[in-house]
N, C-alpha and C positions, 0 to 999 in steps of 0.2 A: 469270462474275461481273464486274459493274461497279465499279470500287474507287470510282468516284467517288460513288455512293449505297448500295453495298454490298446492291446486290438480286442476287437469281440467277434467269434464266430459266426458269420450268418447262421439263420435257418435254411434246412433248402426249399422248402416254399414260401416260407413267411417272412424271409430276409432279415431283418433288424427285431422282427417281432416285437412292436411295441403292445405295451400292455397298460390299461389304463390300472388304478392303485386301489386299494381301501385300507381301513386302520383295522390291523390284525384282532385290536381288542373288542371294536363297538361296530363293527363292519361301515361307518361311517365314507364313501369315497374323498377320497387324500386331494383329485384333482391336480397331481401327478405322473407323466408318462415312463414308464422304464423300457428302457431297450434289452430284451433278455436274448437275441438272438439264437445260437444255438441248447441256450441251457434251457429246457422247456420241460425236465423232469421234476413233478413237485416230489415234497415228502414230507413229514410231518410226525416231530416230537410226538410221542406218546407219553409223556411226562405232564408238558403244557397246552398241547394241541397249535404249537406255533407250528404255521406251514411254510418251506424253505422252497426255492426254485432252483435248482441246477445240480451238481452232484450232493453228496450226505456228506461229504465234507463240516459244513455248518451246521445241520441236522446234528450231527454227531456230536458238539460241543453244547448244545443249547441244555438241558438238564440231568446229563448223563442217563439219559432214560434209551429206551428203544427206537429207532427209526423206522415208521413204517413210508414205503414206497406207494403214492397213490397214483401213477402212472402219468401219462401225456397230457399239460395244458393244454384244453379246446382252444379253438381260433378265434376265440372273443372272451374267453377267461379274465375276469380280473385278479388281480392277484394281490397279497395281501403287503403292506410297507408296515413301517414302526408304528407306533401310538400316534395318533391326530391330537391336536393341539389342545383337547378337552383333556384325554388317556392320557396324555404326558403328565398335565398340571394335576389329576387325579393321582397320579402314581407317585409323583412327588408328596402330594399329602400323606400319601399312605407312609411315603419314608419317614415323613418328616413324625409321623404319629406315632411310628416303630423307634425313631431315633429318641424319643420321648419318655422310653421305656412299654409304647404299647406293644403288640403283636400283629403279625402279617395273620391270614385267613385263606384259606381254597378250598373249595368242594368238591371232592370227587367227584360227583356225579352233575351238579349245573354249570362246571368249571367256573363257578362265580369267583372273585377276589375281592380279597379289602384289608381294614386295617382295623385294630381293636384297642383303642385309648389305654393310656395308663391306669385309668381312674375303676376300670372294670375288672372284679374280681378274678375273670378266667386270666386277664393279660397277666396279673400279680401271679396266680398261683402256675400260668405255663412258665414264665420265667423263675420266678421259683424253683420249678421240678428240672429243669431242663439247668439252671446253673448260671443262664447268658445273662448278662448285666447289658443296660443301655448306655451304648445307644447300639450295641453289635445287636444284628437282625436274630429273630427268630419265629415259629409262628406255629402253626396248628391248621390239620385238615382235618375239615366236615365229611360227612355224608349226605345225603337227603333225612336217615333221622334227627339229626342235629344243627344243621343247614343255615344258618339267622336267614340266606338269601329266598331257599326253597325246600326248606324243612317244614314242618309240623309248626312252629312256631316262628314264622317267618317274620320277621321283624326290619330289615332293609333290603334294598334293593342290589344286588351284586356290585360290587365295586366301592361301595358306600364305606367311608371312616363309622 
């Protein structure tokens, strides 16, 4: 799409290319139509594994990480919109738990996320070592051996405060 005249390219066979939607985080369907017309190139953050539709333009700003190129939307692809209305009010807690003086959380390897109370010794000693004072963000990545989501001592469910 052009903002400067606000037109959008056909495809040349799929015309308007409508695409039905899901929540990037919980694959949950949004029950939103987008019309992507000619931009039918996905890509997707190696950082967060967020998936973008049309050039890397946007790709490129999401976490300064790599862009990988996954090539042509199929012709009945859904494709991925923001947080659904559960992921929003989740993410918000999770600010609101980091604003608090707790810590954000990601796993490498289950890409799970969430939030870690003030009240929990790691959240004290990672802001501690690291210097950031609440309410500015800060946070820590797992692995699978230390995972709370899908580590060895699994104790909640990815996304969970």
């Amino acid at each position: 799409m052009n903002d400067d005249d606000k037109t959008l390219s056909l495809h040349p066979t799929e015309g308007l290319n409508p695409r039905l939607t899901y929540c990037y985080r919980c694959g949950l369907d949004m029950n939103e139509i987008l019309l992507v017309g000619a931009h039918s190139l996905k890509h997707k953050c190696t950082g967060c594994n967020q998936v973008f539709i049309g050039d890397m333009s946007a790709a490129k700003k999401c976490c300064e990480a790599k862009v990988e190129k996954l090539g042509e939307l199929r012709s009945t692809e859904k494709i991925p919109l923001g947080p659904c209305e559960a992921c929003e009010t989740e993410l918000q807690e999770h600010s609101d738990v980091v604003k608090l003086g707790g810590i954000f959380w990601k796993c490498d390897d289950c890409k799970g996320t969430g939030a870690i109370r003030h009240t929990a010794p790691l959240a004290q000693d990672v802001r501690k070592s690291v210097g950031v004072e609440p309410p500015d963000p800060c946070g820590v990545v797992f692995s699978k051996s230390d995972c709370p989501a899908c580590g060895p001592y699994a104790t909640v469910e990815a996304g969970s405060a």
